[in-house]
DRENDO-1510 file (C-alpha; in Angstrom, 1 decimal, always signed):
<recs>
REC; n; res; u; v; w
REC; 1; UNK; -124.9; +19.6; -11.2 .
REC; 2; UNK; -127.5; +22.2; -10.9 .
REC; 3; UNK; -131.1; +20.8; -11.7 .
REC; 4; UNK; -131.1; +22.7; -15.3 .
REC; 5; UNK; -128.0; +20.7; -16.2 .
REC; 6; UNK; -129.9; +17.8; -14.8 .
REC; 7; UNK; -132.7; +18.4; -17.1 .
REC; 8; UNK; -130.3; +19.1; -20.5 .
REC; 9; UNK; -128.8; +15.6; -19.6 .
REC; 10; UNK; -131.8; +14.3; -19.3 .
REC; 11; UNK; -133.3; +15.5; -22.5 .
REC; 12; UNK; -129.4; +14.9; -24.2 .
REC; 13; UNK; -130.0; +10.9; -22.9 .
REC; 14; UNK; -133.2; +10.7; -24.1 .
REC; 15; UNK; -132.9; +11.8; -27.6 .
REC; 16; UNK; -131.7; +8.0; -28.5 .
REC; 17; UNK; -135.1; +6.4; -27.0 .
REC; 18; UNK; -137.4; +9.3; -28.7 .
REC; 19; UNK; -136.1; +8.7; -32.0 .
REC; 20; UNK; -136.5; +5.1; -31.9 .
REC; 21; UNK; -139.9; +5.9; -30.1 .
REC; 22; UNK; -140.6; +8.5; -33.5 .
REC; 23; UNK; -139.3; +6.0; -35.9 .
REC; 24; UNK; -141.8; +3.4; -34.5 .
REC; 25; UNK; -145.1; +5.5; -34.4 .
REC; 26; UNK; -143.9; +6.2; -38.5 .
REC; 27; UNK; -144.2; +2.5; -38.3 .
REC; 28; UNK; -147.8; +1.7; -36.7 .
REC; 29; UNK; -150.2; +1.4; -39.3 .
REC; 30; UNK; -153.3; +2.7; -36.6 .
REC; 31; UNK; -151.9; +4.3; -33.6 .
REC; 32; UNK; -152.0; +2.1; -30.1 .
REC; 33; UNK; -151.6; +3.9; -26.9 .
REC; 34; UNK; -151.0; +1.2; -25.5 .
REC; 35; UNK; -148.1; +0.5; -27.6 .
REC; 36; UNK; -147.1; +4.0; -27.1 .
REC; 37; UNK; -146.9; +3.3; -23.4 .
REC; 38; UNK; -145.2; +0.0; -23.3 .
REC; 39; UNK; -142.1; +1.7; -25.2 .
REC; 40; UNK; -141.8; +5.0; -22.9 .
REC; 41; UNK; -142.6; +2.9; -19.8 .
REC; 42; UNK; -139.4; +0.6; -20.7 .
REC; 43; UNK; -137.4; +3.4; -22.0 .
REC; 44; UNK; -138.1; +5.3; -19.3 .
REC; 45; UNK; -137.4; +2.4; -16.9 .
REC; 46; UNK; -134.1; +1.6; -18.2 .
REC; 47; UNK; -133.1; +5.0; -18.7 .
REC; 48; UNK; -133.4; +5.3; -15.2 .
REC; 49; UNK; -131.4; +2.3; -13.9 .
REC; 50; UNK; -128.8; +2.5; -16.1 .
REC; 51; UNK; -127.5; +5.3; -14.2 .
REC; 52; UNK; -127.5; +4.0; -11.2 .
REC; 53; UNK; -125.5; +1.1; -12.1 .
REC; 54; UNK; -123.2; +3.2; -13.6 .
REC; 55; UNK; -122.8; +5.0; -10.6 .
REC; 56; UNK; -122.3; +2.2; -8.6 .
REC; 57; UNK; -119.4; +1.3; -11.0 .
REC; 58; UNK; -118.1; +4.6; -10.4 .
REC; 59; UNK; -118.5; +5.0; -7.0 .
REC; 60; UNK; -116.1; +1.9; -6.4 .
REC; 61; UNK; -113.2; +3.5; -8.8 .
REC; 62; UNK; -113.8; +7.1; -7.9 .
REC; 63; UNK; -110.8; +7.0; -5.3 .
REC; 64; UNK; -108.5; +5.6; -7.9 .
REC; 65; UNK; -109.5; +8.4; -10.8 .
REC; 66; UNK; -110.1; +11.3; -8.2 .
REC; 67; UNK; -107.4; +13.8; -9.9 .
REC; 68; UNK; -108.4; +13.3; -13.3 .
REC; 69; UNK; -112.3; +12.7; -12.9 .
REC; 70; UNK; -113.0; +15.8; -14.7 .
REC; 71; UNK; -111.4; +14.5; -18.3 .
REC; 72; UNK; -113.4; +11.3; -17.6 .
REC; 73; UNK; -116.8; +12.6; -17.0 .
REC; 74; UNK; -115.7; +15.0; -20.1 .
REC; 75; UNK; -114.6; +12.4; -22.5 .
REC; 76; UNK; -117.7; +10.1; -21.3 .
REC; 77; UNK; -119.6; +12.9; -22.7 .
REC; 78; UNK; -117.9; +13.5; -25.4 .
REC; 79; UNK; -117.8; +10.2; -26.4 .
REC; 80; UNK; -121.9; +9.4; -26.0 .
REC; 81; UNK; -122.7; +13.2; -28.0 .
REC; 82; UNK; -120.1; +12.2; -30.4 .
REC; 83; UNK; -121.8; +8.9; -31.4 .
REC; 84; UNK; -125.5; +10.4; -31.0 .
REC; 85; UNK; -124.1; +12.5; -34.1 .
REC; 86; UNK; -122.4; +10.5; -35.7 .
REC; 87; UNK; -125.4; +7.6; -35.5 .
REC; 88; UNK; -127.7; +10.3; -36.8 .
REC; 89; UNK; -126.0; +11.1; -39.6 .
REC; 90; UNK; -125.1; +8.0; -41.2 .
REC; 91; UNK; -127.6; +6.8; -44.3 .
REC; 92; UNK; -129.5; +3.8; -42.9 .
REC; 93; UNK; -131.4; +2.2; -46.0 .
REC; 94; UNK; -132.6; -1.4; -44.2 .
REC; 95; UNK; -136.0; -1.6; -43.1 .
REC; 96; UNK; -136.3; -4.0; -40.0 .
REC; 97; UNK; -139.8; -5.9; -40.3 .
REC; 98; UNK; -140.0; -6.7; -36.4 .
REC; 99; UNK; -142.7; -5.3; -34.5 .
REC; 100; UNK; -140.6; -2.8; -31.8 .
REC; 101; UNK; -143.7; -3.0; -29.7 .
REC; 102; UNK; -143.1; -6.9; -28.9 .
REC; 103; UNK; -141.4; -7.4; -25.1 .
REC; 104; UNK; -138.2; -9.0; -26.8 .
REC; 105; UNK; -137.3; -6.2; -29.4 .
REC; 106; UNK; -138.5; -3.6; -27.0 .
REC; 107; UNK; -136.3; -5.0; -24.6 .
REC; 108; UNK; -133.2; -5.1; -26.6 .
REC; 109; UNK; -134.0; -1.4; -28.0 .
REC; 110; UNK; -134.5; +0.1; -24.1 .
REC; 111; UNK; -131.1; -1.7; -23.1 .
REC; 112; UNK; -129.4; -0.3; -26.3 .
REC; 113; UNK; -130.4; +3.4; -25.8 .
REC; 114; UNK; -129.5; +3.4; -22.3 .
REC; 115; UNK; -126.2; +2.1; -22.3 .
REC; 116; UNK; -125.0; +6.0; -22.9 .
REC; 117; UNK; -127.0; +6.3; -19.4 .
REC; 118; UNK; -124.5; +3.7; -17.9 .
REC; 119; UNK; -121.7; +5.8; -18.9 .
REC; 120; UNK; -123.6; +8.7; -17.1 .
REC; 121; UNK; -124.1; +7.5; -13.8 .
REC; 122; UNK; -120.0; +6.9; -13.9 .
REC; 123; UNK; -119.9; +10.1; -14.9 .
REC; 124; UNK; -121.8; +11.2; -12.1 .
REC; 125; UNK; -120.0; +9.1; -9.3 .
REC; 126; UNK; -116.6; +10.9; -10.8 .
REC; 127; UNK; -118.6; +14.5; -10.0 .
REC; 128; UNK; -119.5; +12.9; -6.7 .
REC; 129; UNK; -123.3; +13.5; -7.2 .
REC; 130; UNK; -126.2; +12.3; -6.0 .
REC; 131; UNK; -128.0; +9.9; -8.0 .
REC; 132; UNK; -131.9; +9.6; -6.9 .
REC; 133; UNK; -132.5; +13.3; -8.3 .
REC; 134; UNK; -131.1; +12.6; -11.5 .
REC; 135; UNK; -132.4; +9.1; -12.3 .
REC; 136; UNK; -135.6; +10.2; -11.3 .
REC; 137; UNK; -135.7; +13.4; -13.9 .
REC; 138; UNK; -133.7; +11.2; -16.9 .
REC; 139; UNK; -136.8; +8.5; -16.2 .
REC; 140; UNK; -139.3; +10.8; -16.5 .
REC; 141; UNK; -138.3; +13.0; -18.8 .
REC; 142; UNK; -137.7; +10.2; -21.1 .
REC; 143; UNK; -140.7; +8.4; -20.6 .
REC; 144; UNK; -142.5; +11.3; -21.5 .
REC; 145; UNK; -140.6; +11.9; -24.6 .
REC; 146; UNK; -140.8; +8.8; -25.4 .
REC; 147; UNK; -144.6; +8.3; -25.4 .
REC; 148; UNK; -144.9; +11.5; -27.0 .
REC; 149; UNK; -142.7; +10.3; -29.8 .
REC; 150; UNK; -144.5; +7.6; -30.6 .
REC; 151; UNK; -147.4; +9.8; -31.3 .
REC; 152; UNK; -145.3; +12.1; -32.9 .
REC; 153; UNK; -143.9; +9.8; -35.0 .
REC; 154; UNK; -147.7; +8.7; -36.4 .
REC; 155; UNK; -148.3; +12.1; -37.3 .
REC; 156; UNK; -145.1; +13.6; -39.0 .
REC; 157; UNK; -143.2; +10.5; -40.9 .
REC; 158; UNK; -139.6; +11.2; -40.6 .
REC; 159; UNK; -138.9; +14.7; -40.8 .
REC; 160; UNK; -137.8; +14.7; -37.0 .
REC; 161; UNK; -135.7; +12.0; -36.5 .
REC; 162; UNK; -132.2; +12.5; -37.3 .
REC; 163; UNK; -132.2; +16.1; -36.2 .
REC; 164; UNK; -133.5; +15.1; -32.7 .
REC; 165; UNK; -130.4; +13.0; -32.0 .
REC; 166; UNK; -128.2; +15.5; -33.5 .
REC; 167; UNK; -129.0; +17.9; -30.9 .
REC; 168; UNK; -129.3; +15.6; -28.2 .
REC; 169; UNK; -125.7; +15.0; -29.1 .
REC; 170; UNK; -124.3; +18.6; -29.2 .
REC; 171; UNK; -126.3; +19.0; -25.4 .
REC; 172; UNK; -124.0; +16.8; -23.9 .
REC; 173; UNK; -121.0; +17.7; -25.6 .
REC; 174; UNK; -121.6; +21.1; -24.0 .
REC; 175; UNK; -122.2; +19.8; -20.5 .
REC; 176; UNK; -119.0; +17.8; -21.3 .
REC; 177; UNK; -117.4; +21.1; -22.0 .
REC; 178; UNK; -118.5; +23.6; -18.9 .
REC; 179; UNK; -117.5; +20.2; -16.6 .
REC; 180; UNK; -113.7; +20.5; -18.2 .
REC; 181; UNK; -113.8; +24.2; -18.1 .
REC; 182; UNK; -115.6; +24.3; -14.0 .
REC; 183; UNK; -112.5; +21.9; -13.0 .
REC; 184; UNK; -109.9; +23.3; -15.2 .
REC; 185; UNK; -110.4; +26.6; -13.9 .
REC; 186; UNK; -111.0; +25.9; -10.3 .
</recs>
C-alpha cells in the first residue's frame, strides 16, 4: 500500500474513535484537556495495536488463503465501511449517563472502535505488508483526531457526527475496491 492509501485507512479507521471523541466533548459541561487527551491517547493506543494483532493472526493463515487473499482483504473492508454506514445512520435516541472520560468506559469505547483495526491488520498480512508503518500512521492519525474531536465536539453539538463516520465508511469501501480491481486485473 502506498503511504496515501496508508493515510485514507488511517483516517477511514479513525472515523469510529472521532465520533465517539465529538459526541463526548458535546457531552462535557467545561472543556478538560486533560480529558481530551486521555480519550485520543487510548484511542490512539488501541488503534494502533489492534492491527498488529490482527496481522499476527493473519500472518499465520496467509499460506492457507494465499489465492484468494484479495476477496478477503476486500470483503474485510467492505464489511468494516459497510457497518461505519450503516451505524451512522441508524436513529440512536438513548442517552448513556456514564462519564466516557472514566478508565473503565474509556476502555471499553477504545477496544470497541478498534476492533475494525483487528480486521485490518489481517487484512494487511493477506497483502503481505508491513505493519510498523501503518500502525504507526493509524495511531497517530487517530490520536490526533481524536483529541481534536473532543474539542470539536465542545464547540459544534452534533452537527458532525454521523456524517464523519459515513465517510470514513465509503473511504474504505474504496480502498476495498482498487485492492479487488489491483489483483483482479493483475
Amino acid at each position: 500500500m502506498t503511504i496515501l492509501e496508508i493515510l485514507l485507512l488511517a483516517v477511514g479507521l479513525a472515523m469510529d474513535a472521532f465520533a465517539v471523541s465529538v459526541a463526548s466533548g458535546i457531552a462535557m459541561k467545561k472543556f478538560r484537556f486533560s480529558h481530551a487527551l486521555r480519550m485520543a491517547l487510548a484511542f490512539g493506543l488501541f488503534q494502533a495495536i489492534m492491527p498488529v494483532i490482527g496481522w499476527l493472526a493473519g500472518r499465520a493463515l496467509q499460506s492457507f488463503v494465499a489465492s484468494f487473499d484479495h476477496w478477503v482483504a476486500f470483503g474485510l473492508l467492505t464489511v468494516i465501511g459497510g457497518k461505519m454506514i450503516y451505524e451512522a445512520t441508524r436513529i440512536e435516541e438513548a442517552e448513556s449517563d456514564s462519564n466516557p472520560f472514566g478508565f473503565q468506559v474509556l476502555l471499553l469505547l477504545s477496544l470497541a472502535t478498534s476492533v475494525d483495526a483487528l480486521a485490518v491488520g489481517i487484512t494487511f498480512a493477506m497483502l503481505g505488508s508491513a505493519i510498523i508503518v501503518p500502525i504507526a500512521i493509524i495511531g497517530f492519525i487517530t490520536f490526533a483526531l481524536c483529541l481534536a474531536g473532543v474539542r470539536i465536539g465542545h464547540v459544534s453539538g452534533h452537527f458532525f457526527e454521523n456524517k464523519i463516520e459515513v465517510t470514513g465508511g465509503i473511504v474504505l469501501i474504496g480502498i476495498g475496491l482498487k485492492i479487488l480491481i489491483q489483483h483482479l486485473r493483475a
